[in-house]
C-alpha positions as CSV (number, residue, x, y, z in Angstrom):
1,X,1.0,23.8,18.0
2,X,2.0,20.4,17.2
3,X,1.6,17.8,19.9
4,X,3.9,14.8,20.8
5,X,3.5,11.7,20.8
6,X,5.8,8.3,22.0
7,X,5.8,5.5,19.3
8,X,7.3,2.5,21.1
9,X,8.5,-0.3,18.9
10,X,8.0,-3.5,20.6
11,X,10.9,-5.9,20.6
12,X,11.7,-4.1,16.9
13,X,13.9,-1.8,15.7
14,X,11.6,1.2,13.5
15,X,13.8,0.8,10.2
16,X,13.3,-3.0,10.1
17,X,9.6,-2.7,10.3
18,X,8.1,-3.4,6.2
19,X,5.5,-0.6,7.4
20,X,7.3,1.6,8.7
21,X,7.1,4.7,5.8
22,X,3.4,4.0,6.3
23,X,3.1,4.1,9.5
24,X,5.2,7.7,9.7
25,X,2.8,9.0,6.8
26,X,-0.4,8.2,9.4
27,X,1.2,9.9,12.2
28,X,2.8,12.7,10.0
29,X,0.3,15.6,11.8
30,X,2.3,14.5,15.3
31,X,5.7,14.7,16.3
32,X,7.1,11.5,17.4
33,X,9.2,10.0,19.8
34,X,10.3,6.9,18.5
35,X,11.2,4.8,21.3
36,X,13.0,0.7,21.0
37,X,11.6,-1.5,23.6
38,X,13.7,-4.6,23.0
39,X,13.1,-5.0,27.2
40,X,9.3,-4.8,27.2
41,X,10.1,-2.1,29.9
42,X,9.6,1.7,28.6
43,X,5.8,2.8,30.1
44,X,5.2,6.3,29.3
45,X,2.0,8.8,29.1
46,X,0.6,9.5,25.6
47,X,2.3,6.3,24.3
48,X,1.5,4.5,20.9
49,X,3.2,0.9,21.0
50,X,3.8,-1.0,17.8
51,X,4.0,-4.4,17.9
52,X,4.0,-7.2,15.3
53,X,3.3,-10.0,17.8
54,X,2.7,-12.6,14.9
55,X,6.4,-12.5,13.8
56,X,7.7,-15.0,16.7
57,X,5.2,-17.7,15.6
58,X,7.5,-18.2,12.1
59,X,10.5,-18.9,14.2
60,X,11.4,-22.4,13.8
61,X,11.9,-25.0,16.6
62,X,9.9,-23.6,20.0
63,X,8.3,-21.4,18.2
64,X,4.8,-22.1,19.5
65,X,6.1,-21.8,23.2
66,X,7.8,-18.5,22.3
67,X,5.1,-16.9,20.5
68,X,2.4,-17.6,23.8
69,X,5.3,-16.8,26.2
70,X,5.5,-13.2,24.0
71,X,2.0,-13.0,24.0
72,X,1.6,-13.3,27.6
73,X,4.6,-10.3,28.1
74,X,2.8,-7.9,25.8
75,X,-0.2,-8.2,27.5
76,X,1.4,-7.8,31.0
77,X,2.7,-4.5,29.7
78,X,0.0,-3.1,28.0
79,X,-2.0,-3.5,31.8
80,X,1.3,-2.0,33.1
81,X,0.5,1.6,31.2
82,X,-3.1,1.3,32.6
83,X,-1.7,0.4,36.0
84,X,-0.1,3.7,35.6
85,X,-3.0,5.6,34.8
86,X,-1.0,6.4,31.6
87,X,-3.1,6.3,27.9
88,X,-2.0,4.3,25.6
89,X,-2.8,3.2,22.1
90,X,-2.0,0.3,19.7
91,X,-0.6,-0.2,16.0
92,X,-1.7,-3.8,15.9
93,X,0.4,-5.4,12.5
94,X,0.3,-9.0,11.7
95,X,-2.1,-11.5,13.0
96,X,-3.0,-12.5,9.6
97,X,-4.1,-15.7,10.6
98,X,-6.4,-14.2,13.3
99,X,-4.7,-16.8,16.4
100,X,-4.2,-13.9,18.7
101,X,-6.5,-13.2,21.7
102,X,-7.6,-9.8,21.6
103,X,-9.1,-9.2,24.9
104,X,-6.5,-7.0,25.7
105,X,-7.8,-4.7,23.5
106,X,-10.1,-3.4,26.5
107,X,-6.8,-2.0,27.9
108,X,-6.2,-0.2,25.3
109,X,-7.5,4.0,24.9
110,X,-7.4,2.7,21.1
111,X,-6.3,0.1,18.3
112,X,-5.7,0.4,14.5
113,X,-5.0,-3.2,13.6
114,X,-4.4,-4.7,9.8
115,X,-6.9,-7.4,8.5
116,X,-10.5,-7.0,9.6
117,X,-11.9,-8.6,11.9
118,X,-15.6,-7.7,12.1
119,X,-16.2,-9.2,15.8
120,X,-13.6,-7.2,17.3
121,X,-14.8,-3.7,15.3
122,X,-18.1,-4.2,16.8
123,X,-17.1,-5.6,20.4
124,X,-14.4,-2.8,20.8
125,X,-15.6,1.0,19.3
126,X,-12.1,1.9,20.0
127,X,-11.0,-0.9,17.2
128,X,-10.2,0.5,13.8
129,X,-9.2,-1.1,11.0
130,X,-5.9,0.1,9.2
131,X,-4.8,-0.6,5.7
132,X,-1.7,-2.5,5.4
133,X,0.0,-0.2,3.2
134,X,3.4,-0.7,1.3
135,X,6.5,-1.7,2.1
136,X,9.3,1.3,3.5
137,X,11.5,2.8,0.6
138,X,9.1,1.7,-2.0
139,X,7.4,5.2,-2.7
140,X,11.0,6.6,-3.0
141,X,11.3,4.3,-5.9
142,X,8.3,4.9,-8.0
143,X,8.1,6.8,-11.3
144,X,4.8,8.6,-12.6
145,X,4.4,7.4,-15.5
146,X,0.4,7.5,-17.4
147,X,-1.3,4.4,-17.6
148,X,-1.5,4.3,-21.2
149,X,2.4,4.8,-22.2
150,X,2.6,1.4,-19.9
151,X,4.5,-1.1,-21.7
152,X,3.1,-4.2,-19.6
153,X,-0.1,-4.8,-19.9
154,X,-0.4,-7.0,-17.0
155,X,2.8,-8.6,-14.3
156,X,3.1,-10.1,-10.9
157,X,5.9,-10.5,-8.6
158,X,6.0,-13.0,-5.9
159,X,5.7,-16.4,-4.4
160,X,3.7,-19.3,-6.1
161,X,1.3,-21.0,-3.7
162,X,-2.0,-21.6,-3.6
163,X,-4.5,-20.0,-5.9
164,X,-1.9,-18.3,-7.7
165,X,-0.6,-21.2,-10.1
166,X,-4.3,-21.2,-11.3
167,X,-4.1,-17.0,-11.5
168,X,-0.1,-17.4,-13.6
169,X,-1.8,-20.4,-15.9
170,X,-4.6,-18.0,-17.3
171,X,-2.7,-15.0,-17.4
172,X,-0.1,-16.6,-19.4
173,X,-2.5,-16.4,-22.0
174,X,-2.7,-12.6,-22.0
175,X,-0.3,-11.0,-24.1
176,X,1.9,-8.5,-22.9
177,X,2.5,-9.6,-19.4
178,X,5.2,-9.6,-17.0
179,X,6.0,-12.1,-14.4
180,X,8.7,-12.9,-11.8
181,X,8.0,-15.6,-9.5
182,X,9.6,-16.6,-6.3
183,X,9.7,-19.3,-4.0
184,X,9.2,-17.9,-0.5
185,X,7.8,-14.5,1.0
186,X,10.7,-11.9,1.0
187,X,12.6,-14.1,-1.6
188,X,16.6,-12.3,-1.7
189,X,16.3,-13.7,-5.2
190,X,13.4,-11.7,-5.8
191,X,13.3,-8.3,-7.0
192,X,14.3,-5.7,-4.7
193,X,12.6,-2.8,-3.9
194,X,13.8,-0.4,-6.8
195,X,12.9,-3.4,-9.3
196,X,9.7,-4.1,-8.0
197,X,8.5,-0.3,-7.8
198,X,9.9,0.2,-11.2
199,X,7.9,-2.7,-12.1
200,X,4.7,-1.5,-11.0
201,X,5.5,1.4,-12.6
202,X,5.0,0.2,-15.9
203,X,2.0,-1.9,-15.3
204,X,-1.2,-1.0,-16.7
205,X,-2.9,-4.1,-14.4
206,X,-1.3,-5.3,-11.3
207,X,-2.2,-9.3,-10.3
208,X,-3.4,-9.0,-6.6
209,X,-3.9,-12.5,-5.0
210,X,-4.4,-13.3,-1.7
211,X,-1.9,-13.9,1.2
212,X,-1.4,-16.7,3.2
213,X,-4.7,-16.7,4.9
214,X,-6.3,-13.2,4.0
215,X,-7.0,-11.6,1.0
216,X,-5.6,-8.7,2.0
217,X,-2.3,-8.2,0.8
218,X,0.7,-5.5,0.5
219,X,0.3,-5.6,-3.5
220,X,-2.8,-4.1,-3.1
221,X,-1.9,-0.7,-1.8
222,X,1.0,-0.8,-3.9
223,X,-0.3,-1.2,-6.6
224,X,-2.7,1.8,-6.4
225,X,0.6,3.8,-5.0
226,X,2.4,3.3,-8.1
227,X,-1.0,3.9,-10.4
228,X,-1.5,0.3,-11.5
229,X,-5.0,-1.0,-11.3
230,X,-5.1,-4.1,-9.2
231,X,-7.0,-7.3,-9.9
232,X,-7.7,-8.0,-6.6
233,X,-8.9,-11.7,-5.3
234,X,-12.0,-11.8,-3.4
235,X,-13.9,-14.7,-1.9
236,X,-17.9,-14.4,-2.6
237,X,-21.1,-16.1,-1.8
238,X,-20.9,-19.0,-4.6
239,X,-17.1,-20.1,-3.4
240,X,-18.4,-19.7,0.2
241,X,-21.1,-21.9,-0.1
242,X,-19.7,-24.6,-2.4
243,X,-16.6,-24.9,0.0
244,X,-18.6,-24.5,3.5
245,X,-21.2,-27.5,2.4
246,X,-18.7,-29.8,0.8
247,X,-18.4,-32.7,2.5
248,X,-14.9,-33.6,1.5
249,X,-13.8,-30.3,2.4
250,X,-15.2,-30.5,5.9
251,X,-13.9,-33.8,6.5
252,X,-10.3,-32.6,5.6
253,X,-10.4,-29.1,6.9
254,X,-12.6,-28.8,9.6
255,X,-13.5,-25.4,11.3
256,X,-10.5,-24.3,10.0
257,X,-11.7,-24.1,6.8
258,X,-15.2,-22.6,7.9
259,X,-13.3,-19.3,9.3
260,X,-11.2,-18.9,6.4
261,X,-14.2,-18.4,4.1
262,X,-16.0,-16.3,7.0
263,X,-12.8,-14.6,7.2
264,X,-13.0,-13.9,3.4
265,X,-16.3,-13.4,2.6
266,X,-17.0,-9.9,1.4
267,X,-14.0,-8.7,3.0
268,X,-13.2,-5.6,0.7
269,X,-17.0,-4.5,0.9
270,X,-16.9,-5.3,4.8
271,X,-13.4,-3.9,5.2
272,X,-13.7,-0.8,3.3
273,X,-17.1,-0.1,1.8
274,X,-19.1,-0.6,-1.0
275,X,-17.8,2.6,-3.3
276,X,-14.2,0.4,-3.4
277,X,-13.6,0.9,-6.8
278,X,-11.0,-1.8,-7.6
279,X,-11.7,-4.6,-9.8
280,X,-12.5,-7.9,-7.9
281,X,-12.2,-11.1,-9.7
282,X,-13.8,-14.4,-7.7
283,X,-12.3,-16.9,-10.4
284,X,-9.2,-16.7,-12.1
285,X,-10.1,-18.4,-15.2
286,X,-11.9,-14.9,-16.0
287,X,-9.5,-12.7,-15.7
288,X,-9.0,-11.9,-19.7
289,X,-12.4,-11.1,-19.7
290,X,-12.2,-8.9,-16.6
291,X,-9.0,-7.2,-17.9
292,X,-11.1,-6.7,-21.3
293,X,-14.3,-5.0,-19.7
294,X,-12.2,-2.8,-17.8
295,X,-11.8,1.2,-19.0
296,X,-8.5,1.4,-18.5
297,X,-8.8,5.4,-18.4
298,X,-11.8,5.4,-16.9
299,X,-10.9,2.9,-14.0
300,X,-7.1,4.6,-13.3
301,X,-8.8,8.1,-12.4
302,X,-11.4,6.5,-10.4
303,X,-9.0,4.7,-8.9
304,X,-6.2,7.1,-8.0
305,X,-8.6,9.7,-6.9
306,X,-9.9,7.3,-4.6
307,X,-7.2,6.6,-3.1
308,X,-5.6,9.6,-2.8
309,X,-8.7,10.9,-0.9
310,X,-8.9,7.6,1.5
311,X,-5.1,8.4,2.7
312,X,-6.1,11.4,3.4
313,X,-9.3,10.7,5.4
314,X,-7.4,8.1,7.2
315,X,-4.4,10.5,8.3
316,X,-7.1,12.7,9.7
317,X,-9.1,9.8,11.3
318,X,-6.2,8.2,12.7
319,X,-5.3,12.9,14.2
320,X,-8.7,12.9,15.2
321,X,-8.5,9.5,17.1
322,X,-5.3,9.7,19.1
323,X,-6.2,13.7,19.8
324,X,-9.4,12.7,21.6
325,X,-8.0,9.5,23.5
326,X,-4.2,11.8,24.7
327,X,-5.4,15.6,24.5
């Protein structure tokens, strides 16, 4: 018998939500009620809310006051389902930048939130970290295609910031690339979904950089979904060290610098474990010679059959979870 579940989207509609294919693939042992909460008012046993409480903070004028006013309702109504003796359970997306209190969590019968966050995984059992995935539609789009009859030998698409005009200035010198840059996240200039999967689709490397704050990106998953093997940033001991104990640094930055690279440190080993079997790369001005070590062959079927095997752990983790805390 297959049991039931109520997904409530919080103040979202389901088919606006980037993870929304990825989500359904997690819960695709259940059948679900999806339920719009636009009112922060449904409260209902055996309930899975998923909210993406970060999305207010990148709303212009007021948006400060709105985001900690929308903080503030959430957590009224997650106490609300425990007022009701009613179990409940959390899809936490967003919070990239790690601002949001989490205390809530205690509320909570359990929570799969993206980006780790190693404090709350050991203060909170119930805390589980969950993958970011890909964006909705994009798997419809892909094409199998072998590594080897790839025509690009490396590409990226996306916004330049940060790190990533040093990343585009070395692989410029790497024959056989393909690039497409934009100037802002979600770009309508851009390519669009079809593009981009097709693109991936004839990568035999994919450029995996890091996010606003997190190395932890979509392009990640995405890339191992459409069988591209992702150079993925990652922030190590040396850069962790040189950054934390320079003194210009901490004179411009602060703290706020200090978290980042705590953030950082380690975080695929931390956030996954140490049989990850992507390719890091701490410093972009080797990435010929990490492209050039790599078996491409080799690396692809290590790679796929990895990650075929972790989606399918993770559907059964995430069963196993929400089975114990409802049923």
């Amino acid at each position: 018998m297959t049991e039931t579940i109520n997904v409530i989207w919080w103040k979202s509609e389901p088919e606006s939500c980037y993870e929304y294919d990825w989500l359904n693939l997690l819960l695709s042992e259940f059948k679900v009620n999806h339920v719009v909460d636009f009112e922060s008012k449904v409260c209902v046993d055996n309930a899975i809310v998923v909210a993406n409480l970060s999305q207010s903070f990148f709303m212009g004028a007021g948006a400060h006051q709105h985001y900690r006013e929308e903080l503030q309702q959430f957590h009224q109504s997650i106490k609300r389902f425990k007022s009701a003796g009613m179990k409940v359970g959390l899809f936490h997306l967003g919070d990239e930048f790690y601002r949001e209190s989490t205390n809530f969590y205690q509320d909570l019968d359990f929570v799969f939130r993206q980006y780790y966050k190693q404090e709350d995984h050991r203060k909170y059992r119930h805390c589980h970290y969950l993958p970011i995935g890909y964006k909705s539609e994009f798997t419809h789009e892909l094409t199998a295609r072998p590594i080897a009859e790839r025509p690009y030998r490396w590409s990226f698409a996306g916004h330049l910031k940060g790190s990533r005009f040093e990343m585009i200035k070395h692989a410029k010198d790497i024959v056989g690339g393909e690039l497409h840059t934009t100037t802002q996240w979600n770009d309508p200039k851009g390519l669009n979904t079809q593009e981009y999967a097709d693109l991936l689709s004839n990568s035999i490397f994919s450029l995996s950089p890091m996010g606003n704050y997190s190395v932890d990106c979509f392009r990640v998953y995405e890339s191992m979904e459409a069988g591209a093997i992702p150079i993925i940033e990652a922030k190590g001991m040396r850069q962790a060290l040189a950054m934390l104990f320079n003194p210009q640094s901490i004179a411009k930055y602060g703290r706020r610098d200090r978290n980042f690279w705590l953030r950082n440190y380690c975080y695929w080993e931390r956030a996954f474990s140490t049989d990850f079997p992507c390719p890091l790369i701490y410093d972009w001005r080797d990435l010929e010679a990490v492209i050039n070590s790599i078996n491409i062959e080799r690396s692809s079927e290590k790679i796929q059959q990895w990650w075929k095997e972790y989606k399918d752990s993770l559907i059964q983790f995430v069963r196993l979870t929400i089975k114990d805390a409802f049923f």
